[in-house]
C-alpha positions in Angstrom: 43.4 22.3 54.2 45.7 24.6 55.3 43.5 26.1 57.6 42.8 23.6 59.4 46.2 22.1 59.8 46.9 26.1 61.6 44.2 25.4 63.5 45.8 21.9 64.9 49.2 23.4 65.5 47.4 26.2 67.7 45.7 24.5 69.5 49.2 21.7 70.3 50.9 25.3 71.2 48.3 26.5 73.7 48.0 22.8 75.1 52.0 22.5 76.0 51.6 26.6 77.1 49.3 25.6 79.4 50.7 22.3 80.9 54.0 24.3 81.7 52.7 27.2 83.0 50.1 25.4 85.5 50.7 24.2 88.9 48.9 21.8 90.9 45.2 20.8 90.7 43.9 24.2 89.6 46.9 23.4 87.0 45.4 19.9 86.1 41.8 21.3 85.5 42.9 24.1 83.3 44.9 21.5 81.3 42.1 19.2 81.0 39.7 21.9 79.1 42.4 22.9 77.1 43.3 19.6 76.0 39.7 18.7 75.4 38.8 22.7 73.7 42.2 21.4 71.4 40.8 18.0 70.8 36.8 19.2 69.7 39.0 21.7 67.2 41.2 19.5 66.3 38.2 16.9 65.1 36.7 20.0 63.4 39.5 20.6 61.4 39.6 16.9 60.2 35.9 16.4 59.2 36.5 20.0 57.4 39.5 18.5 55.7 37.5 14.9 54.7 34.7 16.9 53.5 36.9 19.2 51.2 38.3 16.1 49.9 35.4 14.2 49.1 33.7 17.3 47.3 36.9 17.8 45.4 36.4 14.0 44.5 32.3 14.3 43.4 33.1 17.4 42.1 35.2 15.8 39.3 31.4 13.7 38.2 30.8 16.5 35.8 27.5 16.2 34.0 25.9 14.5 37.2 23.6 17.0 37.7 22.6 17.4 33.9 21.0 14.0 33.9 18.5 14.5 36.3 14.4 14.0 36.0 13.6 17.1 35.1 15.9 16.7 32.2 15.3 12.9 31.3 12.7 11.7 33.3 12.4 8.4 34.1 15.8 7.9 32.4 17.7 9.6 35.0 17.2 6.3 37.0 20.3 4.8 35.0 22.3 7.3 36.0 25.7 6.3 37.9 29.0 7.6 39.3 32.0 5.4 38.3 35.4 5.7 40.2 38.1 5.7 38.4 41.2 4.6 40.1 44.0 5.5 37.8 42.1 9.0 37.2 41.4 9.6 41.1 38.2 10.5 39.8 34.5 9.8 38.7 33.1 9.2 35.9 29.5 9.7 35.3 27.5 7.4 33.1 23.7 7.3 32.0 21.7 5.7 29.4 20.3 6.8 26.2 17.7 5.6 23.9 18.4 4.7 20.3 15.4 5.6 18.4 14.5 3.4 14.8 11.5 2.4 12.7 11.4 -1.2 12.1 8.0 -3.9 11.5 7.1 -5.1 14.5 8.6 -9.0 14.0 12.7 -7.2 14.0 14.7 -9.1 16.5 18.1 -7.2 15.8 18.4 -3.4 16.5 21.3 -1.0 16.0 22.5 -1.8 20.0 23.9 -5.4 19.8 23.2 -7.5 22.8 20.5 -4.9 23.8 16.3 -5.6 24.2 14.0 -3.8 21.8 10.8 -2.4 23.1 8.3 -1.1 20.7 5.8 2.1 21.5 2.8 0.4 21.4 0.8 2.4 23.6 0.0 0.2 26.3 1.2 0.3 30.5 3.9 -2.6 29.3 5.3 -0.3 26.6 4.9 2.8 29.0 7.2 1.3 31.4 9.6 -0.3 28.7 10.4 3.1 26.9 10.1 4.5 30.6 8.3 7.5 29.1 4.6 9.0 30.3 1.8 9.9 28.5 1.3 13.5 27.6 -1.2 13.8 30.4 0.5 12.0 33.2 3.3 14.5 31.9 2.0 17.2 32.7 0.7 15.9 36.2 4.3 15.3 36.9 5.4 18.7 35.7 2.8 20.5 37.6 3.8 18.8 40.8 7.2 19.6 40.7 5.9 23.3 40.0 3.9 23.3 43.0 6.8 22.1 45.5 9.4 24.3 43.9 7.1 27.5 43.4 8.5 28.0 40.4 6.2 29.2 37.6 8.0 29.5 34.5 8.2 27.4 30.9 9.3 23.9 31.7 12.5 24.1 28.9 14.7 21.9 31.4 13.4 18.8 29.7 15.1 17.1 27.0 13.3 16.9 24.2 13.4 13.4 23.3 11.8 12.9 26.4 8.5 14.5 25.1 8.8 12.8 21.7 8.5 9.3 23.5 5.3 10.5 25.2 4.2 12.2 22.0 4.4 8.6 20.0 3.3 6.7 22.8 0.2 9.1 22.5 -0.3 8.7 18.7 -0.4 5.0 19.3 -2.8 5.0 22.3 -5.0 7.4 20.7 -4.9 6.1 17.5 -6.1 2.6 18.7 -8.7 4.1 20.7 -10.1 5.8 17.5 -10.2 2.5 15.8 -12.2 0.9 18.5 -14.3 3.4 18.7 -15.0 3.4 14.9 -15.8 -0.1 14.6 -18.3 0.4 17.4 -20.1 3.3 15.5 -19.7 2.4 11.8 -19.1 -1.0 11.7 -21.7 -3.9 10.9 -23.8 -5.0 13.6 -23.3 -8.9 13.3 -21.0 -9.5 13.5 -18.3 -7.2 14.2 -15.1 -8.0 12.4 -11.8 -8.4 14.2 -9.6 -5.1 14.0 -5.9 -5.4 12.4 -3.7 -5.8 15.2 -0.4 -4.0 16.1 1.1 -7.1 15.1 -0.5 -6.8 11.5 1.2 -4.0 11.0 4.5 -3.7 9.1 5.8 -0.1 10.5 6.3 0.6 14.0 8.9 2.7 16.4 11.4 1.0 18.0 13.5 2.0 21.1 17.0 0.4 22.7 19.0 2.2 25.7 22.3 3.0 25.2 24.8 3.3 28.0 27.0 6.4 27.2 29.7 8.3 29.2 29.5 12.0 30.0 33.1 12.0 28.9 32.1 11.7 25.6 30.1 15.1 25.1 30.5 17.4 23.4 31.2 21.1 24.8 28.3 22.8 23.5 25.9 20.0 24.6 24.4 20.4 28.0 22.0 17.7 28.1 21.7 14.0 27.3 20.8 12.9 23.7 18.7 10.1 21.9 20.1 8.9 19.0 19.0 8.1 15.4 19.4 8.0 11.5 18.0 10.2 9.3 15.3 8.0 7.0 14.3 7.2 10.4 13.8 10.9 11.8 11.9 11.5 7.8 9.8 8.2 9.1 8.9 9.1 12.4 7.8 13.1 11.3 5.7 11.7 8.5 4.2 9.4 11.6 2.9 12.0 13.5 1.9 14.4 10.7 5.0 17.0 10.3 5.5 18.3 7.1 8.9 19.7 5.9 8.6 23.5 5.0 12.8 24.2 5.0 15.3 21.4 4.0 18.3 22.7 3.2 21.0 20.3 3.3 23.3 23.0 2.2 23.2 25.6 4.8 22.3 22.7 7.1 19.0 24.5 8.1 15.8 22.0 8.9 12.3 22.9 9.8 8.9 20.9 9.9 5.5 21.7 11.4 2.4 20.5 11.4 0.1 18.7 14.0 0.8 20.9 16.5 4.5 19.8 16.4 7.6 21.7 15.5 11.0 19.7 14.6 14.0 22.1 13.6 17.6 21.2 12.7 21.0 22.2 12.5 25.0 21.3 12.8 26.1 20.7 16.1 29.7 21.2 16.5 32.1 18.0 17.3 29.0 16.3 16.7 26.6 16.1 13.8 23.1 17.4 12.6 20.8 18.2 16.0 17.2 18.2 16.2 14.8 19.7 18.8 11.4 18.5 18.9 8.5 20.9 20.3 5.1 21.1 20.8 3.5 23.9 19.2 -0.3 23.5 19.7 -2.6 20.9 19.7 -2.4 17.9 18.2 -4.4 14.5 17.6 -4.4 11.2 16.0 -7.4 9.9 14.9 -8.2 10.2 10.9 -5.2 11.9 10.1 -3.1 8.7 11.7 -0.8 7.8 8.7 -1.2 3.7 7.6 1.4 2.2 9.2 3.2 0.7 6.5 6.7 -0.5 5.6 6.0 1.7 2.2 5.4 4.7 4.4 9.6 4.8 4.2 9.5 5.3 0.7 7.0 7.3 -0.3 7.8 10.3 2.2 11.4 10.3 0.1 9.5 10.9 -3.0 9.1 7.0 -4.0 6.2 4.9 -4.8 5.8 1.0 -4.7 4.0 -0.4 -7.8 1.9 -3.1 -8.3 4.4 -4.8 -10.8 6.7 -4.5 -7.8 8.6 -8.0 -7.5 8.0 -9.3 -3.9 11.4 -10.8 -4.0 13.1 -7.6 -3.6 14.9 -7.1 -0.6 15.4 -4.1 -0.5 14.0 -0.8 -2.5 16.9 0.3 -4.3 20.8 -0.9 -3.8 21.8 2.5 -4.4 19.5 5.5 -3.2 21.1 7.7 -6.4 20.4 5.0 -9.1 17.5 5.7 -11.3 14.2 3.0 -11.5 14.9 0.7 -14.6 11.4 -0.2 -14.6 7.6 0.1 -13.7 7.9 -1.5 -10.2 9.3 1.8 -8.4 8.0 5.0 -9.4 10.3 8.2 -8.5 7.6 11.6 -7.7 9.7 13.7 -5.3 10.1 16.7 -7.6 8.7 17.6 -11.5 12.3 16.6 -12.6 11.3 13.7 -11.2 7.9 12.7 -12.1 9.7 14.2 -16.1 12.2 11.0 -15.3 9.6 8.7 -15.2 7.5 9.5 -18.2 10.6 8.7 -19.7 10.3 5.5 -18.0 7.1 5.0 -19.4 8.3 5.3 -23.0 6.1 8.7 -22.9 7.4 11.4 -25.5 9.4 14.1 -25.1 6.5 16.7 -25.0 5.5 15.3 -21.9 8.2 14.7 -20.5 9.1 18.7 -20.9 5.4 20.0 -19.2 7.0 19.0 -15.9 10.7 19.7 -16.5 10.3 23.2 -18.3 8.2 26.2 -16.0 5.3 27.4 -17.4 3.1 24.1 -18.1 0.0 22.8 -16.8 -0.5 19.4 -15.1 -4.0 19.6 -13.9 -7.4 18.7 -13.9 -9.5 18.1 -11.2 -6.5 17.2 -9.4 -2.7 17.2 -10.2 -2.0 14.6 -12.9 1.0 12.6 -10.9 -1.5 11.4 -8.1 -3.7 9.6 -11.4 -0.1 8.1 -12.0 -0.2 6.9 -8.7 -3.9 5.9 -8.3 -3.3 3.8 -11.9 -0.2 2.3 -10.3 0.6 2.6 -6.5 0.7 -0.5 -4.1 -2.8 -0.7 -2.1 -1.3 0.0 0.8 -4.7 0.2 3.1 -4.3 -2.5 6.0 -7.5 -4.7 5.8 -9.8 -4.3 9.0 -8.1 -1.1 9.8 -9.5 2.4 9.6 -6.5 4.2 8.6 -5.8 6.0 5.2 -3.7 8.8 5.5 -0.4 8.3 3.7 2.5 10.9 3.5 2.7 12.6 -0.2 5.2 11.7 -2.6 4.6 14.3 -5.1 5.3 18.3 -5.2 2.1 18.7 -6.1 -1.1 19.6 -3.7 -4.1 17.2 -3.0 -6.8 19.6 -2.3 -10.2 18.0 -2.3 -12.4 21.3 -2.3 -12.2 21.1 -6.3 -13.9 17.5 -7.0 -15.2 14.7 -5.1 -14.4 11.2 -5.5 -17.3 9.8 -4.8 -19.4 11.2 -7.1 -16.6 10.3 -9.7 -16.8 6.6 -8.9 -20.7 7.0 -9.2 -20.5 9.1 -12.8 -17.8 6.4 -13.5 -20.6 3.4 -12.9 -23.1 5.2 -14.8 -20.8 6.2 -17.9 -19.9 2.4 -18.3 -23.4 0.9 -17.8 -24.7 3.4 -20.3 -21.8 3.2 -22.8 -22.7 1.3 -25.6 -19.7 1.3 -27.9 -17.8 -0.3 -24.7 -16.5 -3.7 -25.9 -18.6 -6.5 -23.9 -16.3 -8.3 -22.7 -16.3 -10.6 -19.4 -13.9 -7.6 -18.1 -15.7 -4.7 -19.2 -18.7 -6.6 -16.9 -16.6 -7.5 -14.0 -16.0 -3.5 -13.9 -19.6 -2.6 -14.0 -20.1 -5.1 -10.9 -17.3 -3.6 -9.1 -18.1 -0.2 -9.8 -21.6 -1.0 -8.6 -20.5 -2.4 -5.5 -18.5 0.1 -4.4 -21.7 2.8 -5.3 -23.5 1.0 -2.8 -20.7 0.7 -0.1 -20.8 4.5 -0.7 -24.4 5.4 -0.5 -24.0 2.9 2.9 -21.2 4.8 4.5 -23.0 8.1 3.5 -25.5 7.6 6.7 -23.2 6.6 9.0 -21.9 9.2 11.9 -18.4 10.1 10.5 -18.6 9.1 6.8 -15.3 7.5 5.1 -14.0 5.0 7.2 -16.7 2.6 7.5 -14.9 -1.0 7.8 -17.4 -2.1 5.0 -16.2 0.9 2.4 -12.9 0.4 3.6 -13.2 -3.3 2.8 -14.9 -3.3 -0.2 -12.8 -0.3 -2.0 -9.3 -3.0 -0.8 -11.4 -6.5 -2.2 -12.1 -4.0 -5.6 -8.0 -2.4 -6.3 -7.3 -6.4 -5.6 -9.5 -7.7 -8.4 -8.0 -4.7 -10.5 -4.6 -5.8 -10.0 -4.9 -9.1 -10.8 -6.4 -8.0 -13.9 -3.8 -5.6 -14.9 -0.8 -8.3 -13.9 -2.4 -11.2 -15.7 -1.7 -13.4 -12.1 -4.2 -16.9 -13.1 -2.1 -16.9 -16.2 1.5 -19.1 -16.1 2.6 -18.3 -19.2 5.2 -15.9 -18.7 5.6 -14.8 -22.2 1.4 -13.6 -22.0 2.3 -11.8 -18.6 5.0 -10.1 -20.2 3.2 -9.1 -23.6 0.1 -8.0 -20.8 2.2 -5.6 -19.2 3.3 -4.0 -22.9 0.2 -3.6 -23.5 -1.0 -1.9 -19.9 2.4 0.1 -20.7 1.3 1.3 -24.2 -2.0 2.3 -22.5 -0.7 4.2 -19.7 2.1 6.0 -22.1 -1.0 6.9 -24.6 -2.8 8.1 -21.7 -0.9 10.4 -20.2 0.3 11.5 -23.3 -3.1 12.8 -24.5 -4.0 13.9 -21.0 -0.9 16.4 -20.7 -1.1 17.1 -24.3 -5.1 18.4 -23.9 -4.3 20.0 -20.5 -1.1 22.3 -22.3 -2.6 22.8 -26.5 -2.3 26.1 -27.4 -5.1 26.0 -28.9 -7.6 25.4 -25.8 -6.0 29.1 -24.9 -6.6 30.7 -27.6 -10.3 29.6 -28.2 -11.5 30.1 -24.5 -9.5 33.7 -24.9 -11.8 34.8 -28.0 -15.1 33.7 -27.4 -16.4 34.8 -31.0 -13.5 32.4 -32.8 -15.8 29.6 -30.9 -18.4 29.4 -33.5 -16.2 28.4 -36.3 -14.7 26.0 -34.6 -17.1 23.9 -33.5 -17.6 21.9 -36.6 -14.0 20.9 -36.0 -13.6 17.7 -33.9 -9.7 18.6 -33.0 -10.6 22.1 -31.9 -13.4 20.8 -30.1 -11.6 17.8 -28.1 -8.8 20.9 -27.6 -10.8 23.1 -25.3 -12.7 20.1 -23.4 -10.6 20.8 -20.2 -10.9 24.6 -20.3 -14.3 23.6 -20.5 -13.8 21.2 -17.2 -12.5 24.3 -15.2 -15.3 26.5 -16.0 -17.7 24.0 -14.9 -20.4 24.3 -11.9 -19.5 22.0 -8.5 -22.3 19.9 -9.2 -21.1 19.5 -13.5 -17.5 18.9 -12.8 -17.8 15.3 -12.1 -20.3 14.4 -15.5 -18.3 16.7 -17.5 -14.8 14.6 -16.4 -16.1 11.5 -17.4 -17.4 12.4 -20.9 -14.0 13.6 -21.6 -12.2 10.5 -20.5 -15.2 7.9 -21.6 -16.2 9.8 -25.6 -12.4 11.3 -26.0 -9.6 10.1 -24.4 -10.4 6.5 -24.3 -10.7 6.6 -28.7 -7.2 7.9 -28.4 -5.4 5.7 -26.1 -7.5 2.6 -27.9 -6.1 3.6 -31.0 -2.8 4.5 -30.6 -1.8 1.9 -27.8 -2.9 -0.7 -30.7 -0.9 1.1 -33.5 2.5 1.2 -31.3 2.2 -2.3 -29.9 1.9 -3.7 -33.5 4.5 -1.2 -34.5 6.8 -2.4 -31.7 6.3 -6.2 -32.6 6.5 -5.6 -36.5 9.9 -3.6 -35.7 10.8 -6.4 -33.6 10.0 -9.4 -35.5 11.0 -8.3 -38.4 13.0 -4.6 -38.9 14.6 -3.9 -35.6 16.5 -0.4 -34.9 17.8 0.6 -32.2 17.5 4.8 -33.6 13.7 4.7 -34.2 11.4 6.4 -31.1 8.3 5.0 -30.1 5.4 6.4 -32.0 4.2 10.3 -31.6 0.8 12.0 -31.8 2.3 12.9 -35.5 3.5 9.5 -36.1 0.5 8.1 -34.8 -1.6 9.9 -37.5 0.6 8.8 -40.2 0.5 5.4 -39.8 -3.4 5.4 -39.4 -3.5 7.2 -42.9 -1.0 4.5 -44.1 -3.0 1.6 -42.8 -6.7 3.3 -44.6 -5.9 1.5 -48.2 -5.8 -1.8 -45.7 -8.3 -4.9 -46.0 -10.9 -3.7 -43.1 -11.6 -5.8 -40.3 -14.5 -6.1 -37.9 -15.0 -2.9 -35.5 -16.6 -1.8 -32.8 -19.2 0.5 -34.1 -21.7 1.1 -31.7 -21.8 5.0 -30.2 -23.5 7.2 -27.8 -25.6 10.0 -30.1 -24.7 12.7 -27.6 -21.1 12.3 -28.1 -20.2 9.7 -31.0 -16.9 7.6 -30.6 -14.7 7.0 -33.9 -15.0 2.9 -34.4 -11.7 1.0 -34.1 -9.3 1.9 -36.9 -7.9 -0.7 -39.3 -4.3 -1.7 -39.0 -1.9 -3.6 -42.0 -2.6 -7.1 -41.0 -1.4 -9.1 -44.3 1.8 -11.1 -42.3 1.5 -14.4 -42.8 2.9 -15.0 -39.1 1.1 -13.4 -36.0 2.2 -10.5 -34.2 1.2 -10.9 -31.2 0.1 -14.1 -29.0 -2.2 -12.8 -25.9 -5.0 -15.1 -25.5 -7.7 -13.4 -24.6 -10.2 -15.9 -23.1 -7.3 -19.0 -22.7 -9.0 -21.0 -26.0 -7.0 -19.9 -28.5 -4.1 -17.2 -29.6 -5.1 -13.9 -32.0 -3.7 -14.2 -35.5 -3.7 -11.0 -37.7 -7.3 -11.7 -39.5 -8.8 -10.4 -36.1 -5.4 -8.8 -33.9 -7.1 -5.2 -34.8 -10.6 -6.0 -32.7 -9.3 -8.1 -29.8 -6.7 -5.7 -29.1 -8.6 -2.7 -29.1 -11.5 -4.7 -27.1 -8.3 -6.1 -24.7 -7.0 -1.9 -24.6 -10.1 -0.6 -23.8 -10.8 -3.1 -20.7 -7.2 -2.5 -19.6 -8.1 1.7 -19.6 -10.9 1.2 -18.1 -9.7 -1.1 -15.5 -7.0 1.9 -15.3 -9.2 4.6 -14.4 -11.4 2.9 -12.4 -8.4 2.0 -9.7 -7.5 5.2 -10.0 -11.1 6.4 -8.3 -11.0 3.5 -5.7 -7.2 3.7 -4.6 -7.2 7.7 -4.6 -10.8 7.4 -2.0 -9.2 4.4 -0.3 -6.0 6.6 0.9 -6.1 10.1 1.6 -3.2 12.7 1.6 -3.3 16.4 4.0 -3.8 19.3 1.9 -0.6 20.9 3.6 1.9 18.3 3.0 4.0 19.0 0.0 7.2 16.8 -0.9 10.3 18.2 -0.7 12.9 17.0 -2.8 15.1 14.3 -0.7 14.9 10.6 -2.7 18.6 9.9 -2.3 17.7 10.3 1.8 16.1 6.9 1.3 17.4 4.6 3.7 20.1 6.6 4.9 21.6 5.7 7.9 23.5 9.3 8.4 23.4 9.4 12.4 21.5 12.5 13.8 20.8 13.0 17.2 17.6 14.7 19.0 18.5 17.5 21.4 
């Protein structure tokens, strides 16, 4: 400005110089173009000054040029210059999405007063979230390439921006998938209606946010999206990232998988800040997780049950309280999964073989996902091709080592051909569903991509649902039965996994299998026998393993747990009833043996006595049944309530249909859902629900 106000005073200097020194019309002329000449600069000098001014005055938007479309996209259509009057300056503002994970029927979002607009997948939702697809994307990117000439990495985008194309993607793709499925493996006439997005209960949710560049923080260059951390856990489970680093400690985050990399770390004067990248290539089609409202819990380590109470509002009030019964099972870590064999009344043996190092907690497959096959919430959508769910457990699911459908057909062929099987109208609702499901199986087998047929699909959902209402005892309204059925199913799934873990870890099976010559002498012993069977199981051929599981769980196990759940639900009613103590523990494998050779001098009662010769089953043990008043009421068939003269063979019958029933939606929920081999929980159960803000870079 200075300048140009020396350049006005010259030029008023040489106009007066001139005027006076002139003479005449000569004079005149001279003055004219001077005046004129001093006018032109004079206007020059002005504009000059304006300009300076007004650049001064933009100059003061800062961030303006940071929230443009190669950095937000289509976003950078909100942004604005606001004057501020008081300031003499602009301020620039822009909007932001809020990112959340929500069903699909949510009307109120974290932005009050603002619309929510769900990725769906579709032009509507496109234009809604104002994102792209990946290919339309990269169309864009390539043209803006081309004008510019510039050939180098596009890393001026934010990278929220690319997550909304990347779940808009998953959805489309996804959907497309299912279509296509229905057309290829689905029944000809006629074609069943597909679940809709509206019949899900999962979905991503976005709202704008108008935010101020004022507001940001120094090291931030570029806008941010906004979120909370069980939704950021939600949304990589979604797409198929898998944690491999999360240490809340050092504050240091990292998840791959899917061709997707999501990293993490504090972001001074602001919180924890995630960048999202694509790493290869990546694809929803099988491997789309089921979306689910349970999908929240069970990528923190949790697991809905199906003695879950529908009432609950929410999973847990407090994400650091501990389950207080069946209906929520914690599996995020072996400390963990040790917490709720606790829970189940399980010993402290087996309780220790996950909490101390050096134990064994496999078969065929890791024993916590046969906790959660026996247990877990069906959480496949009916008409809906999806089964992938994110794992709860630290344990791998590797399917190289055994195959579940030829499980579920040894399991159909072991209970047809099992003799000493109580025959019971449960026992022969199993063998019909177990049959049913064989033939959904040998169905899907010929069809172009086997294992999500709708019809094996359908018919695995229609069998866990039978199962359940089995198990939960739902055509009865007599709440005490319902309550003395789920002590029962309890005592059974304590025993079970009780003698499961303790066969997996006896010393003995080591010991034997080590010295091959000790082997001889100790096959006349049943104990040493039943102690090696899963030694046995590992050594097995591929095409054994399957036969060989069932004859341990059908002519071994299933004595045990029979017996023993009996002999501690009679114990726990008898100590109730009539000698309660609040310092007695529930029956051991040693205790369990002393009260059957305490109950041999007792009047004998009828027992099931029937066997396989190729692997004979010990008949049902006789229990003290000389109280005049009975211990139990659980009808059995709604006629009439068991008094002690026959307790002894209606509960083992009523414990052998609930093991069986057991095991058998363990095969059909573990072939309905599927896990990926590479994802592995990481311990972070009190991160359920949290709503700690983190922001996407």
């Amino acid at each position: 400005m200075a300048d140009a106000n020396n350049l006005i005073i010259n030029a008023a200097n040489v106009t007066v110089n001139g005027t006076g020194s002139d003479s005449g019309s000569g004079g005149n002329d001279n003055n004219d173009v001077l005046n004129w000449v001093a006018l032109v600069v004079s206007l020059v000098a002005l504009l000059g000054t304006v300009a300076q001014v007004l650049q001064q005055y933009y100059a003061s938007a800062a961030g303006y040029s940071n929230c443009g479309e190669s950095v937000m996209g289509e976003w950078h259509k909100s942004k604005s210059r606001k004057f501020r009057l008081t300031e003499l300056r602009f301020e620039v503002q822009f909007e932001a999405p809020v990112i959340f994970v929500c069903p699909p029927s949510n009307t109120k979002g974290p932005v009050k007063n603002e619309p929510i607009h769900f990725i769906r997948g579709t032009k509507e939702s496109l234009a809604n979230t104002r994102a792209l697809l990946p290919q339309d994307e990269e169309k864009h990117r390539l043209e803006a390439l081309k004008e510019n000439q510039v050939h180098t990495a596009d890393n001026e985008r934010a990278t929220w921006v690319t997550l909304l194309s990347q779940l808009q993607y998953m959805e489309k793709q996804s959907a497309d998938w299912q279509d296509q499925q229905l057309k290829n493996n689905g029944p000809r006439n006629p074609l069943p209606s597909l679940a809709q997005f509206e019949d899900h209960s999962l979905a991503i949710a976005v709202q704008s946010k108008k935010r101020s560049w004022d507001t940001m923080p120094l090291e931030v260059r570029k806008p941010y999206a906004t979120t909370a951390m069980c939704h950021l856990l939600e949304i990589a489970a979604m797409m198929g990232i898998y944690w491999k680093e999360f240490d809340r400690s050092k504050d240091k985050y990292r998840a791959e998988g899917n061709g997707y990399m999501l990293t993490g770390e504090q972001a001074r004067d602001l919180g924890l800040m995630f960048t999202f990248r694509i790493s290869g290539k990546s694809h929803f089609e099988e491997n789309r997780v089921i979306p689910v409202d349970e999908v929240k819990e069970l990528c923190c380590g949790y697991a809905s049950t199906i003695f879950k109470e529908t009432k609950d509002n929410r999973r847990v009030e407090f994400p650091n309280e501990e389950s207080k019964d069946l209906g929520l099972l914690q599996l995020g870590s072996m400390a963990e999964i040790a917490e709720t064999m606790v829970l189940m009344e399980c010993n402290t043996n087996t309780a220790n073989y996950f909490r101390q190092d050096g134990h064994k907690h496999t078969h065929l497959f890791p024993v916590p996902f046969e906790l959660l096959g026996m247990l877990g919430k069906t959480l496949h959508i009916r008409n809906s091709c999806y089964r992938m769910l994110p794992n709860p457990t630290p344990c791998q699911w590797d399917k190289n080592f055994f195959n579940l459908r030829k499980l579920v057909k040894e399991y159909a062929n072991t209970i047809q051909e099992d003799e000493a099987l109580p025959q019971i109208p449960q026992i022969r609702a199993l063998e019909d569903l177990a049959l049913g499901v064989v033939s959904a199986i040998k169905r899907d087998k010929n069809l172009k991509i086997p294992g999500y047929s709708m019809h094996l699909l359908n018919t695995l959902h229609d069998a866990l649902d039978k199962c359940d209402e089995y198990l939960r005892f739902d055509r009865c309204d007599d709440e005490k039965a319902k309550a003395d059925r789920r002590d029962l199913v309890q005592m059974v799934l304590r025993e079970h996994f009780q003698e499961i873990l303790k066969m997996i870890n006896d010393p003995e099976d080591d010991k034997v299998m080590s010295n091959p010559a000790q082997r001889v002498g100790e096959d006349s012993d049943p104990e040493k026998r039943r102690a090696r069977q899963f030694h046995e199981l590992s050594a097995a051929n591929p095409e054994e393993r399957q036969v060989k599981f069932m004859d341990i769980y059908f002519y071994t196990v299933l004595d045990q747990v029979r017996d023993r759940a009996v002999q501690s639900l009679i114990r726990r009613q008898s100590s109730t009833r009539y000698a309660p103590s609040t310092h007695e523990r529930e029956s051991s494998v040693d205790s369990a043996k002393s009260a059957t050779m305490k109950a041999a001098s007792a009047p004998s009662t009828p027992t099931l006595t029937a066997v396989r010769p190729a692997s004979p089953r010990a008949p049902l043990r006789t229990y003290d049944s000389t109280h005049s008043a009975p211990l139990l009421q659980l009808p059995h068939d709604g006629s009439k309530p068991l008094f002690p003269d026959e307790i002894d063979t209606e509960l083992g019958q009523e414990a052998a249909a609930i093991w069986c029933t057991l095991v058998f939606r363990m095969l059909c929920w573990l072939l309905l859902h599927d896990f990926h081999k590479k994802d592995v929980q990481i311990p972070k159960s009190e991160l359920l629900g949290s709503r700690l803000p983190v922001y996407i870079a």
